[in-house]
C-alpha positions in Angstrom: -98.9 299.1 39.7 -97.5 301.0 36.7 -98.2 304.7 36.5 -98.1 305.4 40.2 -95.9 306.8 42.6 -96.9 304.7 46.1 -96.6 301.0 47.1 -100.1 299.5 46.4 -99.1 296.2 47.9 -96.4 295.7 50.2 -94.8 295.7 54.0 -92.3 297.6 56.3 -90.4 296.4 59.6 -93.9 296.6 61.3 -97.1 295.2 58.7 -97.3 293.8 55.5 -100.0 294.3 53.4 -101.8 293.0 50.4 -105.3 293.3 48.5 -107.9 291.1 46.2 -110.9 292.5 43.9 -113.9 292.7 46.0 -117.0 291.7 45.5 -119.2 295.3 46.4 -120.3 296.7 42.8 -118.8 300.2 42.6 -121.4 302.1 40.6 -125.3 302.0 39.8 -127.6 303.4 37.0 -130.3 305.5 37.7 -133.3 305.6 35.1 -134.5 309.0 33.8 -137.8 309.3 32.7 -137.7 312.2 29.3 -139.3 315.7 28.4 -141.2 314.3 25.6 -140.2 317.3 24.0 -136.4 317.4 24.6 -134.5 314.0 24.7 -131.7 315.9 26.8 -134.3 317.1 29.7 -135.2 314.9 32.3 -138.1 314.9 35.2 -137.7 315.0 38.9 -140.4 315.3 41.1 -142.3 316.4 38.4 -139.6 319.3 37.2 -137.8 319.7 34.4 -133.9 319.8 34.4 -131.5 320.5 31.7 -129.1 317.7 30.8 -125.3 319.0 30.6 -123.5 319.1 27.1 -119.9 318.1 27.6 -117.7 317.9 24.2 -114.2 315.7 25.2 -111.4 315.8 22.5 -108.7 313.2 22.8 -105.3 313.3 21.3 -104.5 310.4 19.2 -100.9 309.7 18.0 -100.2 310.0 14.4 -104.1 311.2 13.4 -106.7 313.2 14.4 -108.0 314.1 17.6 -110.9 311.7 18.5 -114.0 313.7 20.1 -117.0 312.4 21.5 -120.1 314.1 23.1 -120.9 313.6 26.9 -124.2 314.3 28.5 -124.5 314.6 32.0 -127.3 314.7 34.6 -127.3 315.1 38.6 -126.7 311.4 38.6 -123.7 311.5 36.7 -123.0 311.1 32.5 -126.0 309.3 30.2 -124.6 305.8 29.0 -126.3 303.7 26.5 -125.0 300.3 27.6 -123.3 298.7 30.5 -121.1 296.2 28.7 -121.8 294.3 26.5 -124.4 292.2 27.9 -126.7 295.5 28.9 -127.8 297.7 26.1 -129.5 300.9 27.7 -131.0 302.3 24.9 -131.9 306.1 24.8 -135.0 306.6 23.5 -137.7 309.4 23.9 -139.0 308.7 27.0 -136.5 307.1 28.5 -132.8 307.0 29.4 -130.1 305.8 31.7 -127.5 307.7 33.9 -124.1 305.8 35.2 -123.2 307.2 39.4 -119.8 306.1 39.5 -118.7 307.6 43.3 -114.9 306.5 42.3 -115.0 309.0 39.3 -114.5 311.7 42.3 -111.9 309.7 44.5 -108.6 310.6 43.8 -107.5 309.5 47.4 -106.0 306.0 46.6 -102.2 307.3 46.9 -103.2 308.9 49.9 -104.6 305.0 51.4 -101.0 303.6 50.0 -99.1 306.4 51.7 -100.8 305.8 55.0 -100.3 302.0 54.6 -96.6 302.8 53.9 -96.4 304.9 57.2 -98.5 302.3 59.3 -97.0 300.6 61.7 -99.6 298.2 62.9 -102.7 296.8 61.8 -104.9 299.6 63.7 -103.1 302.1 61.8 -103.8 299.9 58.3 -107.8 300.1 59.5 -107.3 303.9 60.8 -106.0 304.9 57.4 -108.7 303.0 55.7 -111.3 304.7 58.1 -109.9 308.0 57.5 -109.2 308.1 53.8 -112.1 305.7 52.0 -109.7 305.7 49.1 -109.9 301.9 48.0 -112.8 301.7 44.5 -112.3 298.1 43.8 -110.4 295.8 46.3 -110.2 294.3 50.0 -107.3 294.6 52.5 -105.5 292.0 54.1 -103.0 293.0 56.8 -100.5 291.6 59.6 -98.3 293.0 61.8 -95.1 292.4 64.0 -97.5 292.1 67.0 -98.9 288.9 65.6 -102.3 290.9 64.7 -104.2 289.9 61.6 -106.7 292.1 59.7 -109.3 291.5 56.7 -111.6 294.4 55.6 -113.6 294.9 52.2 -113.4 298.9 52.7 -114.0 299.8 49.4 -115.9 303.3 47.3 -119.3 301.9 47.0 -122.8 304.1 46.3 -125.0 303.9 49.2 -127.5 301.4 47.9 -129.3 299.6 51.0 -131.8 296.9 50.7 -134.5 298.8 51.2 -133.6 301.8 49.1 -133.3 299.2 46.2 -136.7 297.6 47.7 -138.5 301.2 47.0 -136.8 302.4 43.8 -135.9 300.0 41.6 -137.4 300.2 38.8 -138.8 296.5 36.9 -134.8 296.4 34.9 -133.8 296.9 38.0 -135.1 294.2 40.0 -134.1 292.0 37.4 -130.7 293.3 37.6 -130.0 293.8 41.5 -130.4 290.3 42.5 -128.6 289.3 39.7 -125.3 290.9 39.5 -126.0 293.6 42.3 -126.3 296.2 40.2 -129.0 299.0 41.4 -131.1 300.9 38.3 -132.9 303.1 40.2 -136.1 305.3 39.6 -134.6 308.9 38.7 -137.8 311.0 38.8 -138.1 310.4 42.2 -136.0 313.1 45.0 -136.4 310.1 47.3 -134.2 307.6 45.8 -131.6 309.7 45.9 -128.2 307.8 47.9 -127.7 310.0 50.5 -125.0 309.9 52.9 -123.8 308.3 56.4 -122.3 310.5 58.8 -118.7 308.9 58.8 -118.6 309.0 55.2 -115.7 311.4 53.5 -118.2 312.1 50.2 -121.8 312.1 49.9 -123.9 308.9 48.1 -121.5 306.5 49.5 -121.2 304.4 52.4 -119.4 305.0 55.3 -116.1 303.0 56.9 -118.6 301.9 60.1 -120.6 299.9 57.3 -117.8 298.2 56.1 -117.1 294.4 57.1 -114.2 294.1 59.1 -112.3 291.2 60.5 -109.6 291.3 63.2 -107.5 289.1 64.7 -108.7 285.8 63.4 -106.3 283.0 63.8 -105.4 283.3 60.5 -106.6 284.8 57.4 -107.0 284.4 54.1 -108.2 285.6 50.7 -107.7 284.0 47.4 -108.5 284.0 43.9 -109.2 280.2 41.8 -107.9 280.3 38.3 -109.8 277.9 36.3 -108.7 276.8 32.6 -111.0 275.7 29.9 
């Protein structure tokens, strides 16, 4: 891929390697219910807390820096739309808050590099295991040993069933079963994610929750372009 230093996809004399887009939803939002006095304070549990003001300037060749205003909550920055197809309007009482548990992984050249030094497919599931460093695709795997290996080990927030089942609020049940995207019911300390034991950062599943699939007889992943 351009801009980085490692092999994202490739092989040595031992295992080959390769990876698809997967289909766990990296990020949720969670809904914050408003100070009616102060559109930047939110409730939780009943107490007040301060929204963050962040202020980002970016560089922009041949004309003025561009700057923008970021506000940011426990849950992560205030967004006002998920796309195109989601407005999230930020009104009085109400606004929404993007968790995105990738925006602290910086450990994806650190899952190519142990790839790279793998030299089976336990090592290629070790590495995964170890490092959780994967925010948007599966892994596909073979070695010399004729062992095959499929995981979808990916960064995803720690959204169960029946954390969704307790906490989402009506947008998102509407949402959830839809495109598996969680909007979950801020003012309450017990929706937060929380964490699994084997997990390297908090909110986020751990490796032991991940579907795995080893030596199969053969395997295989694949995308279908279609053309209008």
């Amino acid at each position: 891929m351009l801009g980085t230093t490692v092999v994202n996809i490739g092989f040595n004399e031992k295992v080959a390697w390769s990876h698809t887009v997967a289909t766990g939803v990296p990020l949720n939002l969670h809904q914050l219910t408003l100070d009616p006095a102060d559109p930047t304070a939110y409730l939780v549990d009943g107490n007040r807390e301060r929204m963050t003001k962040r202020t980002v300037s970016v560089p922009v060749k041949g004309g003025s820096p561009v700057t923008r205003t970021q506000w940011w909550t426990r849950y992560g920055p205030v967004v006002t739309s998920l796309g195109a197809s989601l407005p999230l309007p930020w009104s009085a009482t109400t606004a929404y808050a993007l968790n995105d548990p990738n925006a602290a992984n910086l450990r994806g050249s650190d899952t190519a590099l142990g790839f790279a030094k793998s030299r089976s497919t336990r090592d290629v599931q070790e590495t995964l295991r170890r490092v959780q460093g994967l925010p948007w695709v599966n892994t596909v795997a073979a070695d010399s040993a004729g062992h095959s290996f499929f995981s979808q080990s990916q960064v995803l927030p720690r959204i169960t069933d029946d954390l969704a089942q307790r906490c989402s609020t009506p947008l998102g049940k509407a949402t959830y079963p839809a495109s598996g995207v969680a909007v979950l019911d801020g003012s309450r300390g017990d929706c937060a994610l929380g964490s699994d034991k084997d997990a390297v950062q908090p909110g986020i599943f751990g490796p032991s929750k991940m579907p795995v699939l080893k030596d199969a007889p053969y395997v295989e992943n694949s995308k279908t372009m279609i053309k209008a």
